[in-house]
Each structure stands twice: as structure tokens, then as C-alpha cells.
ROZA-687752 format. One record per residue: y, x, z of N, C-alpha, C in turn. Coordinates in nm, 2 decimals, always signed. Each point is the difference from the previous one (the first is absolute). Layout:
BEGIN
{n_north = Y, n_east = X, n_up = Z, ca_north = Y, ca_east = X, ca_up = Z, c_north = Y, c_east = X, c_up = Z}
...
//
This chain:
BEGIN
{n_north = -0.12, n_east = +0.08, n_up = +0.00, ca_north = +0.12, ca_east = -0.08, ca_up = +0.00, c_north = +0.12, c_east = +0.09, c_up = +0.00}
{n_north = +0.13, n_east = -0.04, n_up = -0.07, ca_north = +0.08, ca_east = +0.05, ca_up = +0.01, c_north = +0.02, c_east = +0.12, c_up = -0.12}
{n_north = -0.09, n_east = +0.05, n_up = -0.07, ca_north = +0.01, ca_east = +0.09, ca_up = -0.11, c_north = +0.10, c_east = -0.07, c_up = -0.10}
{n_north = +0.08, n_east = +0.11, n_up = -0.06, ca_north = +0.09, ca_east = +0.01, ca_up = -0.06, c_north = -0.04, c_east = +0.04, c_up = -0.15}
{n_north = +0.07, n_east = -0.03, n_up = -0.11, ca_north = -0.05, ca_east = +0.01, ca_up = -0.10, c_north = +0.00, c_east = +0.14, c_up = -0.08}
{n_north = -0.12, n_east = +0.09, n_up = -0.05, ca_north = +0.06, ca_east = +0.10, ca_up = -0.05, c_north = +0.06, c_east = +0.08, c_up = -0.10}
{n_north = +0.11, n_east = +0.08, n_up = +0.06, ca_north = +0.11, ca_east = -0.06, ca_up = -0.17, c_north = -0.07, c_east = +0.10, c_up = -0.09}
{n_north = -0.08, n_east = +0.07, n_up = +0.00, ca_north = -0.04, ca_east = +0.00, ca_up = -0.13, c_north = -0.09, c_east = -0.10, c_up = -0.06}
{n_north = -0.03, n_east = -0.06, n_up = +0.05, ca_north = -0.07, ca_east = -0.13, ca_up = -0.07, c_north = +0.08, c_east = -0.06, c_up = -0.06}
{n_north = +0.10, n_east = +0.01, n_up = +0.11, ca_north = +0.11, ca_east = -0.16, ca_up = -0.06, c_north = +0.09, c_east = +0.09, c_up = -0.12}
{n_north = +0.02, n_east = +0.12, n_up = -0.02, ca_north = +0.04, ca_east = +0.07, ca_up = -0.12, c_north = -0.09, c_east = -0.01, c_up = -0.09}
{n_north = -0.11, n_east = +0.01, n_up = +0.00, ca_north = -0.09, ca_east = -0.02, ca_up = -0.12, c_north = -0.03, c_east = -0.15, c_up = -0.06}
{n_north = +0.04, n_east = -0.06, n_up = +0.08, ca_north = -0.01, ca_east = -0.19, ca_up = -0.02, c_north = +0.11, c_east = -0.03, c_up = -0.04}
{n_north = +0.15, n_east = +0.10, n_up = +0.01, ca_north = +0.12, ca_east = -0.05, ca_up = -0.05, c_north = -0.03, c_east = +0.05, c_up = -0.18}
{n_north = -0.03, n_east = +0.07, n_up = +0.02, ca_north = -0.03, ca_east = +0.10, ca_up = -0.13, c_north = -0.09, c_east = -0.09, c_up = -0.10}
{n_north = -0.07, n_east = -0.03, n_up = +0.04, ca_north = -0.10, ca_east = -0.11, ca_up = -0.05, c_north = +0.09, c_east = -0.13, c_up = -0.07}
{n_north = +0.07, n_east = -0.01, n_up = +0.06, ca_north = +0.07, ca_east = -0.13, ca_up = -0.04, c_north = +0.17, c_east = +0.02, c_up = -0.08}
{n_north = -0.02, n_east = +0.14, n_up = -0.01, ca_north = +0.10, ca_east = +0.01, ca_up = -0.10, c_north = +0.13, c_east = +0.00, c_up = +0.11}
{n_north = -0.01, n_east = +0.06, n_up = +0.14, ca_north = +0.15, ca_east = -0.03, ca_up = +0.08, c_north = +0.00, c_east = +0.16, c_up = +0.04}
{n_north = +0.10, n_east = +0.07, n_up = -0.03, ca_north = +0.07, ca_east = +0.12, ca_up = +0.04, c_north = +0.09, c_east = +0.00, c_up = +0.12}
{n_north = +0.03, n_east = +0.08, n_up = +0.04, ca_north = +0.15, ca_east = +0.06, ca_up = +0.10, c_north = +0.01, c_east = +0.11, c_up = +0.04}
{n_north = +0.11, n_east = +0.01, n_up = +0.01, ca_north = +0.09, ca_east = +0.16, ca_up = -0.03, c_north = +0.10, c_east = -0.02, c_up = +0.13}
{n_north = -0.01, n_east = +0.12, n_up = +0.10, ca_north = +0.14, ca_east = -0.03, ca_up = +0.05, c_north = +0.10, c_east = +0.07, c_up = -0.09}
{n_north = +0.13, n_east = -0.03, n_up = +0.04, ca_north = +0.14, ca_east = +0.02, ca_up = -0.06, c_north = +0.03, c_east = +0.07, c_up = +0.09}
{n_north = +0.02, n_east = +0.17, n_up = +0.00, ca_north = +0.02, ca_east = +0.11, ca_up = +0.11, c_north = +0.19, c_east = +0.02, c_up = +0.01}
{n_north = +0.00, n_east = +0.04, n_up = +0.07, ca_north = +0.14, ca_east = +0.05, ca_up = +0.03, c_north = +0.15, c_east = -0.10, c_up = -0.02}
{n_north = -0.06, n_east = -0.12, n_up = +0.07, ca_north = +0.09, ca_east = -0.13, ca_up = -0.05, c_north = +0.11, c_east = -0.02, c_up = +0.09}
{n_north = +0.10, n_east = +0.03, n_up = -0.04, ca_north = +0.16, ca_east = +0.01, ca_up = +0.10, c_north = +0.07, c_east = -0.11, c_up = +0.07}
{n_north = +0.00, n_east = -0.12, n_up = -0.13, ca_north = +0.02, ca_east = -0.10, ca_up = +0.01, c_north = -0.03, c_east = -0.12, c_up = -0.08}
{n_north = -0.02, n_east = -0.13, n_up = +0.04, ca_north = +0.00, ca_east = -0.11, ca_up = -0.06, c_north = +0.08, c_east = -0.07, c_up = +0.03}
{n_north = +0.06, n_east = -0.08, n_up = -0.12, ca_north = +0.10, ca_east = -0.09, ca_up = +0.01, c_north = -0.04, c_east = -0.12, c_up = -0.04}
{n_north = -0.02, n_east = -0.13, n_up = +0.02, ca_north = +0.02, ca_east = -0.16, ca_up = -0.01, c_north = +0.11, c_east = -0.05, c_up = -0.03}
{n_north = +0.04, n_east = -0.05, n_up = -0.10, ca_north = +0.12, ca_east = -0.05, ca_up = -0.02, c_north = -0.01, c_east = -0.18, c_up = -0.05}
{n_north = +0.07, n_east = -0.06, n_up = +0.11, ca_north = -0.04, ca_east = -0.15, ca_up = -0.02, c_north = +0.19, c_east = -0.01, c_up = -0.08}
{n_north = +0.04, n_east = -0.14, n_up = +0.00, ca_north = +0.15, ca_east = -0.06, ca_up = -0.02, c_north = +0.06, c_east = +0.06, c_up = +0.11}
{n_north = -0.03, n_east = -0.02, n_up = +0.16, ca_north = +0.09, ca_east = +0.07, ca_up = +0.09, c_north = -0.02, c_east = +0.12, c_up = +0.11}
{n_north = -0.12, n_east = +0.02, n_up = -0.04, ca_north = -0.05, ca_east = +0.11, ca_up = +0.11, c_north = -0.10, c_east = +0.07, c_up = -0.07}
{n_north = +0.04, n_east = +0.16, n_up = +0.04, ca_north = -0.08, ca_east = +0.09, ca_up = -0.04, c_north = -0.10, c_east = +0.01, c_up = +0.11}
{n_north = -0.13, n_east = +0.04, n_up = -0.02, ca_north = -0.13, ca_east = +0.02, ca_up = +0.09, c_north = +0.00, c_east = +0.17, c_up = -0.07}
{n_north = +0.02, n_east = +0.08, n_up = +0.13, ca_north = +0.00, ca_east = +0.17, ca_up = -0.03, c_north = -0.13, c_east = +0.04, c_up = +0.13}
{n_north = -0.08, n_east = +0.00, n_up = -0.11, ca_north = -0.08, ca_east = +0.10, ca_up = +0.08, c_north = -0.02, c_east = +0.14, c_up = +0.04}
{n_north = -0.01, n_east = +0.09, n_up = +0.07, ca_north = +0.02, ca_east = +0.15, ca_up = +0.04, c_north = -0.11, c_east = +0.05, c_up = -0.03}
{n_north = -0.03, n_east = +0.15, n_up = -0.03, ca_north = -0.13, ca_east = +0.09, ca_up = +0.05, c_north = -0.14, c_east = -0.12, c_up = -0.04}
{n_north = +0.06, n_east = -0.13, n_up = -0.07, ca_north = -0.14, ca_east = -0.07, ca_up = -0.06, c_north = -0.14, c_east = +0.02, c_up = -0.02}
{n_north = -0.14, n_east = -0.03, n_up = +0.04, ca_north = -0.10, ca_east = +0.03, ca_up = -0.09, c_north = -0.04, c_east = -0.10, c_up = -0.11}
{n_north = +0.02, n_east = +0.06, n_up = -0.11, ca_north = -0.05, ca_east = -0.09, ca_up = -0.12, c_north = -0.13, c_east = -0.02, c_up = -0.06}
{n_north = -0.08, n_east = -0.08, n_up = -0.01, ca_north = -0.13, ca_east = +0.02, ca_up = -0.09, c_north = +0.04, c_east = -0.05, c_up = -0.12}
{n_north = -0.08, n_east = +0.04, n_up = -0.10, ca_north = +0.00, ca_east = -0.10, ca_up = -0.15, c_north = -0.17, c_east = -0.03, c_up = -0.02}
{n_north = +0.01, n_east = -0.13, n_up = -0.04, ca_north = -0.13, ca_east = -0.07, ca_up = +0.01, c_north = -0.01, c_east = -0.03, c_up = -0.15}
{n_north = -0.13, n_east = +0.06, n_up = -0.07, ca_north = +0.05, ca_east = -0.08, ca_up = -0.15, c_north = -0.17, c_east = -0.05, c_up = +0.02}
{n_north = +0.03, n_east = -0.14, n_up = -0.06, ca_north = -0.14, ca_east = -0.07, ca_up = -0.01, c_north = +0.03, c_east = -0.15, c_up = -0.15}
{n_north = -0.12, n_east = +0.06, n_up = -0.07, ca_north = +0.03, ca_east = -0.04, ca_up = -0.14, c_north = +0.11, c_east = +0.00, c_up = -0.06}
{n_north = +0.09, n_east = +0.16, n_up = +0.02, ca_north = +0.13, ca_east = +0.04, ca_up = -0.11, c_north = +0.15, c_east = -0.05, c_up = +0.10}
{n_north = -0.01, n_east = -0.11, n_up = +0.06, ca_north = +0.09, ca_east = +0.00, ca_up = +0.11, c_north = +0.01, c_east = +0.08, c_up = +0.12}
{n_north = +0.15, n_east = +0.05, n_up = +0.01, ca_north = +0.02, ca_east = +0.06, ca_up = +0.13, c_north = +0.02, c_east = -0.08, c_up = +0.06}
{n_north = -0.02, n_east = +0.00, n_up = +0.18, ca_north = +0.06, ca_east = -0.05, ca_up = +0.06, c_north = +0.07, c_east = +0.16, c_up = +0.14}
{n_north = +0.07, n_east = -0.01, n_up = +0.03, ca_north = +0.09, ca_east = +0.07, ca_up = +0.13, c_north = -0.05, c_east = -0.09, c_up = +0.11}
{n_north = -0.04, n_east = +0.12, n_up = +0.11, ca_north = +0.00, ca_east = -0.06, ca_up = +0.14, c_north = +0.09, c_east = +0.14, c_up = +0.07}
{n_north = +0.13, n_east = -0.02, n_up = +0.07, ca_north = +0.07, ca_east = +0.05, ca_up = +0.07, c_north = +0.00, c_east = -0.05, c_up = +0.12}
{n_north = +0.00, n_east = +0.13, n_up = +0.08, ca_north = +0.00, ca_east = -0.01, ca_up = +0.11, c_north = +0.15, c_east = +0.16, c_up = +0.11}
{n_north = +0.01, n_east = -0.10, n_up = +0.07, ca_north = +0.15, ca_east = +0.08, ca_up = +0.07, c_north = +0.11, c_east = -0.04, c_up = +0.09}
{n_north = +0.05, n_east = +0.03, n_up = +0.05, ca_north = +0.12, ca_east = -0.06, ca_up = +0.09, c_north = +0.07, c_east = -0.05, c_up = -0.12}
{n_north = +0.05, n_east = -0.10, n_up = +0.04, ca_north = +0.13, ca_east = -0.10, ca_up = -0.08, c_north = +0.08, c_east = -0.04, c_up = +0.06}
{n_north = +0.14, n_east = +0.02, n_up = -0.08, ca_north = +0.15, ca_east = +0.00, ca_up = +0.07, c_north = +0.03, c_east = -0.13, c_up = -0.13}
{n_north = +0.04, n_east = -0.13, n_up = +0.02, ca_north = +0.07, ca_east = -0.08, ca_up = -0.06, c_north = +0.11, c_east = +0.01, c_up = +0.02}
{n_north = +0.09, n_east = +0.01, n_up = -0.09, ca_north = +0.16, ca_east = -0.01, ca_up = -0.03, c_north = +0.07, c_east = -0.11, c_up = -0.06}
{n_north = +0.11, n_east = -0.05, n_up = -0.06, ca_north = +0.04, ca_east = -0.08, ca_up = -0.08, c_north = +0.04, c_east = +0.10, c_up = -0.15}
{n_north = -0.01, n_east = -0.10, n_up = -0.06, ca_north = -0.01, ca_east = +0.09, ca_up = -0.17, c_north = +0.16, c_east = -0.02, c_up = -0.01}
{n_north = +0.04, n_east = +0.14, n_up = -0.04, ca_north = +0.15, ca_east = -0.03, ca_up = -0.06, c_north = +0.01, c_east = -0.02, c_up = -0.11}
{n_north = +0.11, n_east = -0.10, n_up = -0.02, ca_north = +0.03, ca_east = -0.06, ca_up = -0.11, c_north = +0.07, c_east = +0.04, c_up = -0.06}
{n_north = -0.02, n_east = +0.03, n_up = -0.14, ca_north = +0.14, ca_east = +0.14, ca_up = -0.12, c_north = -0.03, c_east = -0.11, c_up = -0.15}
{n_north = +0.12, n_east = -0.02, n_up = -0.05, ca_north = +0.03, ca_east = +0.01, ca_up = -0.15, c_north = -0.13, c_east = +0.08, c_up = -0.07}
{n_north = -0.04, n_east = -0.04, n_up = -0.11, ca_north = -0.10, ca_east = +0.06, ca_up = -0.06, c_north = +0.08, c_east = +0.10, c_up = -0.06}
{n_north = +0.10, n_east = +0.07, n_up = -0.04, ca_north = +0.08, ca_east = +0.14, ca_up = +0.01, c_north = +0.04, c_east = +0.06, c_up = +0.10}
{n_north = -0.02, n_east = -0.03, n_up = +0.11, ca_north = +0.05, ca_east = +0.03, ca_up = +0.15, c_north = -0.12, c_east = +0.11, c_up = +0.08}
{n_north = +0.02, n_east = +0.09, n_up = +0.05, ca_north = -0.10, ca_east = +0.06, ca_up = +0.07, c_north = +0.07, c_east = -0.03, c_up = +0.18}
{n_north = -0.19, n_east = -0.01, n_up = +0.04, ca_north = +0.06, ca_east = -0.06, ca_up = +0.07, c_north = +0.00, c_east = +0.15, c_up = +0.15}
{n_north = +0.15, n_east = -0.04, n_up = +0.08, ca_north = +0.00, ca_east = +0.12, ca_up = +0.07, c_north = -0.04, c_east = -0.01, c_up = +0.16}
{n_north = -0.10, n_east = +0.05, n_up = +0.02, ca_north = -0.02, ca_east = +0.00, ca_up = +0.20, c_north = +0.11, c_east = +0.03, c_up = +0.04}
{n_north = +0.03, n_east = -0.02, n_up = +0.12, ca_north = +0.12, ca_east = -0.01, ca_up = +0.10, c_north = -0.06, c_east = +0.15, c_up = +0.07}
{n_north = -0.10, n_east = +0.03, n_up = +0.00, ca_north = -0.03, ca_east = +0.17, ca_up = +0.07, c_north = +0.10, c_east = +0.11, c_up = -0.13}
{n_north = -0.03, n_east = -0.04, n_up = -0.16, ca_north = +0.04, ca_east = +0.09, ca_up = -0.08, c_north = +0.13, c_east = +0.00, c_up = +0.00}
{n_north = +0.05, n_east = -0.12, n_up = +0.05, ca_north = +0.15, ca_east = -0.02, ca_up = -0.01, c_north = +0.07, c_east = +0.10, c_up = +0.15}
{n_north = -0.07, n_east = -0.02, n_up = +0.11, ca_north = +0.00, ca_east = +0.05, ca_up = +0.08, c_north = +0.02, c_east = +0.13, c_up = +0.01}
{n_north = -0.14, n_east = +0.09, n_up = -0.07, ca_north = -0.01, ca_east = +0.16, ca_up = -0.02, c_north = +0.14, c_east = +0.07, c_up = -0.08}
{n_north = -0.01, n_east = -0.08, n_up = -0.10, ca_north = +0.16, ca_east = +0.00, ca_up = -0.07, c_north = +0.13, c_east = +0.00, c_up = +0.05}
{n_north = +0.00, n_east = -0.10, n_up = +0.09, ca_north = +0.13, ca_east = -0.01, ca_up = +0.11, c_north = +0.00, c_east = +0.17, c_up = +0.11}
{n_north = -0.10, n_east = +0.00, n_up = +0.07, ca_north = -0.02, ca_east = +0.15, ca_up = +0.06, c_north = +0.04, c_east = +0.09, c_up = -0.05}
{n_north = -0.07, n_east = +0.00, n_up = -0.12, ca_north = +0.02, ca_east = +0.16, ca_up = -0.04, c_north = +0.10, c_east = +0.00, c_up = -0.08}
{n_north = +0.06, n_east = -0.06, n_up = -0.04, ca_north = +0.16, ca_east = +0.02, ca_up = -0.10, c_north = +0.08, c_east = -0.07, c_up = +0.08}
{n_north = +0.04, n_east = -0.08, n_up = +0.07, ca_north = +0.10, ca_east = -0.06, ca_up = +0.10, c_north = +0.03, c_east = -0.11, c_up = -0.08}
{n_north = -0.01, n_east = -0.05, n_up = -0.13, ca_north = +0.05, ca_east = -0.05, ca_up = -0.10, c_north = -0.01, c_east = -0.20, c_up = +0.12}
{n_north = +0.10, n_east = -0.06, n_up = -0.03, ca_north = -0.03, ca_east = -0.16, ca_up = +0.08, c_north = -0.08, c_east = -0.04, c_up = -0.09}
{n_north = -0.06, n_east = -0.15, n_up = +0.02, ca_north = -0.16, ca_east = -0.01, ca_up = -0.03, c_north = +0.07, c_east = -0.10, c_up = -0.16}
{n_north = +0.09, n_east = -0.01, n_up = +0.02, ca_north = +0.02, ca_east = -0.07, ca_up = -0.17, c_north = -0.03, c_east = +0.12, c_up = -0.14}
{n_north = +0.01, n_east = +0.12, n_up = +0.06, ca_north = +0.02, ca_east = +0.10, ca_up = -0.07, c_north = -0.16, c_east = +0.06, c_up = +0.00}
{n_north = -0.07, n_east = +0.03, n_up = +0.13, ca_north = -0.11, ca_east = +0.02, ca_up = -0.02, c_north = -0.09, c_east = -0.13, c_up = -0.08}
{n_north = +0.02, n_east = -0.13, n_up = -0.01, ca_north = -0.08, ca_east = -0.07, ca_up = -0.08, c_north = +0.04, c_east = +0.05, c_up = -0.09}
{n_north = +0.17, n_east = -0.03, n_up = -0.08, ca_north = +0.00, ca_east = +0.02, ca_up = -0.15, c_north = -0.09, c_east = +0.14, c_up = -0.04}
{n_north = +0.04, n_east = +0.11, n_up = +0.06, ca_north = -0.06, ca_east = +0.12, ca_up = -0.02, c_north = -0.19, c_east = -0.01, c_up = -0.09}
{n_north = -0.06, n_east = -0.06, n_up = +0.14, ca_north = -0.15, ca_east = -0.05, ca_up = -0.02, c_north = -0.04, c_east = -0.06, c_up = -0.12}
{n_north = +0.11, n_east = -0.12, n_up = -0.03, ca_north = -0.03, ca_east = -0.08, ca_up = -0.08, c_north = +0.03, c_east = +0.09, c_up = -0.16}
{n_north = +0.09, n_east = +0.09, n_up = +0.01, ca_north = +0.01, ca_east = +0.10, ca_up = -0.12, c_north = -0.11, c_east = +0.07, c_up = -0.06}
{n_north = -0.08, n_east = +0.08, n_up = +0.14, ca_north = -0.11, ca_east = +0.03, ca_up = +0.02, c_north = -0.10, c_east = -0.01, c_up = -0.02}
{n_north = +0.00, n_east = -0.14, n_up = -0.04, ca_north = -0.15, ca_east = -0.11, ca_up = +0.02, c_north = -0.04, c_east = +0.02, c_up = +0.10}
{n_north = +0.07, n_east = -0.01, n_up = +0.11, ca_north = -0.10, ca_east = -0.01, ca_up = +0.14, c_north = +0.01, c_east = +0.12, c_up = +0.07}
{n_north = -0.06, n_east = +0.15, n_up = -0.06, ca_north = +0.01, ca_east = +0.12, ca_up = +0.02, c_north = +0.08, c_east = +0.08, c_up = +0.12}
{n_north = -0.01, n_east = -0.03, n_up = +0.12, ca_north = +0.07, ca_east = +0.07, ca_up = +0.10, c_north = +0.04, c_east = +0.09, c_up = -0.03}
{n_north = -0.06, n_east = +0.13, n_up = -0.01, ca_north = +0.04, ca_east = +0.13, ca_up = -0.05, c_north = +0.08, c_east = +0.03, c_up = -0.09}
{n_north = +0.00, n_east = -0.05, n_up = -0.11, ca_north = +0.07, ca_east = -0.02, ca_up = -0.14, c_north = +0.14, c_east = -0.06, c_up = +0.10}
{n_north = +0.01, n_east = -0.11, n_up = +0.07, ca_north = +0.09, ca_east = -0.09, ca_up = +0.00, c_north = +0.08, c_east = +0.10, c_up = +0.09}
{n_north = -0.06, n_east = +0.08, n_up = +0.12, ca_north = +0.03, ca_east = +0.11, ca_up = +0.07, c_north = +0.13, c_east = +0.11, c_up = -0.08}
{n_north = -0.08, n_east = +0.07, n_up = -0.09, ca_north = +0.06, ca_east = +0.09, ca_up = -0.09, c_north = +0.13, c_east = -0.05, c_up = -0.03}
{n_north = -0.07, n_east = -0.15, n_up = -0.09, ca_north = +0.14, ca_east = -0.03, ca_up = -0.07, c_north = +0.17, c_east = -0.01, c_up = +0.07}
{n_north = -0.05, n_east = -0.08, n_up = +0.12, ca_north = +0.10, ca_east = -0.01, ca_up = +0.10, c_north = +0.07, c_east = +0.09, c_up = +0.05}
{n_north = -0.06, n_east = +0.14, n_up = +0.03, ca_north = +0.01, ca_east = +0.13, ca_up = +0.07, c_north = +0.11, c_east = +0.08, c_up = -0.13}
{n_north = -0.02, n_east = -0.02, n_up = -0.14, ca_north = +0.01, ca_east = +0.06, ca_up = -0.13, c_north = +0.13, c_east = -0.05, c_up = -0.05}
{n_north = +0.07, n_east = -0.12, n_up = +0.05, ca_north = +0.10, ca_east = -0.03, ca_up = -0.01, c_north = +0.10, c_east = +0.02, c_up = +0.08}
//
């Protein structure tokens, strides 16, 4: 009682039936993106499951839900941290670190320079 199944058996019965999986190594992050909230998962573990030519993903990880920011489909959209780093390190007020970013495309560093270069 109590015996557990053994996975080489249960690999050679997946095999049999035409079902693979692979883990996905060194996965930094996942992102979820619904209409208002991003699902970011961290340090993730991913499998890929392919059985008869379909993949399916099983992830697994801490998850941090956010609200999805909302941008113009020409608009990048800017975190309040990048805007932030920007304000520190150039002194620039934060109308000027956004515009900067938004020059940028986003780009702290770039946006950094620019500011510093004028």
C-alpha cells in the first residue's frame, strides 16, 4: 500500500502515447497580461508538454499581480521607478524625466544621458 508510481514507467507510457516534456531552464520571468492586470511571475519553473503536436505550458512561481498600464498604441508606456531613477540621477523635475523616457522609448539610461548632455 502506498507505492508510488515509477517514473520510469510513467516516461515510457508517456512515450507510448505520443506525450513529451522538456523543462524550459533558466526562466527569469513570466508575464500574464489580461485587459487590467499583469500576472508576473519570478525565478518561474516552466514545463512544455507537447501531446499530439500541441503544446501546453505548466508554470509554476511566486506571483505578484499589478494593474496593466494603460498607453496610446504609439505611447510607451513609462514605470514611475524609471521615472524616478531619472529624477535622482539628473535632478531633472519629473515632467522632464518623463518627456526625456518617452524620447527614449522607455530607456532610463538613454533618457539619463540625454538629460545630463543638455
Amino acid at each position: 500500500m502506498g507505492r508510488g508510481v515509477n517514473p520510469r514507467q510513467m516516461k515510457q507510457a508517456m512515450k507510448r502515447m505520443g506525450i513529451s516534456q522538456e523543462e524550459i531552464r533558466d526562466v527569469e520571468e513570466v508575464i500574464i497580461r489580461t485587459a487590467d492586470k499583469e500576472y508576473v511571475l519570478t525565478e518561474a519553473a516552466v514545463t512544455c508538454v507537447t501531446m499530439q503536436g500541441q503544446k501546453t505550458y505548466q508554470v509554476m512561481g511566486e506571483v505578484e499581480v499589478r494593474p496593466r498600464q494603460k498607453v496610446k498604441d504609439d505611447e510607451v508606456a513609462i514605470p514611475e521607478e524609471d521615472v524616478q531613477l531619472v529624477m535622482s540621477q539628473t535632478g531633472a523635475p519629473k515632467e522632464r524625466a518623463v518627456q526625456a523616457l518617452k524620447e527614449c522609448d522607455g530607456q532610463p539610461a538613454e533618457a539619463i544621458l540625454k538629460i545630463m548632455s543638455e
